[in-house]
N, C-alpha and C positions, 0 to 999 in steps of 0.2 A: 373461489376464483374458478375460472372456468375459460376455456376457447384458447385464445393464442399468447395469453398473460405467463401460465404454469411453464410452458414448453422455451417459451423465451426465455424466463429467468433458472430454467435450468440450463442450458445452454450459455449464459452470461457465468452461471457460477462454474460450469467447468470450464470455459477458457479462461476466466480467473484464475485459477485453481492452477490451471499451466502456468500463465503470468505470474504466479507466485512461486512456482517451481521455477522456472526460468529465472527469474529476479534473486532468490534464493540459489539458484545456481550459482550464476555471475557476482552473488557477494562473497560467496565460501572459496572461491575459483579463480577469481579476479587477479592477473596476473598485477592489476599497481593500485596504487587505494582509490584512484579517481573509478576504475571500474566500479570500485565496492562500495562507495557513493550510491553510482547510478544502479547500481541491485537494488541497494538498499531504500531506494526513490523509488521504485518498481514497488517491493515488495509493500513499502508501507502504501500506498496507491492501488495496489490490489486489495488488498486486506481492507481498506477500506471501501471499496466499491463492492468488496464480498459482504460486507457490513453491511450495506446499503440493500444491496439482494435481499440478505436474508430480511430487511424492515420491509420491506416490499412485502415478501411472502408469507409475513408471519402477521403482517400490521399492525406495529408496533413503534410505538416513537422512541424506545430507550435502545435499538439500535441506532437509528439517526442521532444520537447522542453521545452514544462513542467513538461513531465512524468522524462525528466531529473533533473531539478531543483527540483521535488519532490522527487524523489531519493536520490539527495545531503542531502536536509534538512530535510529529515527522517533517513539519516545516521549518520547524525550529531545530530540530537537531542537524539536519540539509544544512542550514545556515551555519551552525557552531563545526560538523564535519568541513565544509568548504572554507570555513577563516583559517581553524587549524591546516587544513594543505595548502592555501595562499601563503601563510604567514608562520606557522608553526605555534601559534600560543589563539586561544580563544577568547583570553582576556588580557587586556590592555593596561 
């Protein structure tokens, strides 16, 4: 790699890298659980686009392949967090 590819993707993985601290903040800190939700939506959203960086610069498809599966499983636990503070029970 060469020219303005290297320089961008290090600049994308450290302001990830605060968005993951940031997001990490606001879940440990989070004065009511609806914040700690939205940390925790940050954080897995970081993590995965830090995922995604790193397939970029290493060229590699088995990061594009977890940054998937973290995607799923932070969609889906968003989902089961958000019933249980709607409703207080995940299953029905």
């Amino acid at each position: 790699m060469s020219g303005l590819l290297p320089w961008s993707l290090a600049v994308a993985q450290v302001m990830l890298g605060l968005a993951m601290a940031c997001g990490a903040f606001r879940m440990l800190r989070g004065p009511r659980a609806q914040d700690r939700v939205v940390g925790f939506d940050c954080l897995y959203v970081s993590g995965m686009l830090m995922l995604i960086t790193f397939g970029i610069r290493a060229a590699s498809s088995l990061y594009y392949e977890a940054a998937l599966m973290i995607a799923l499983l932070g969609f889906v636990s968003t989902l089961a967090l958000a019933k249980f503070l709607l409703r207080g029970e995940v299953i029905e």
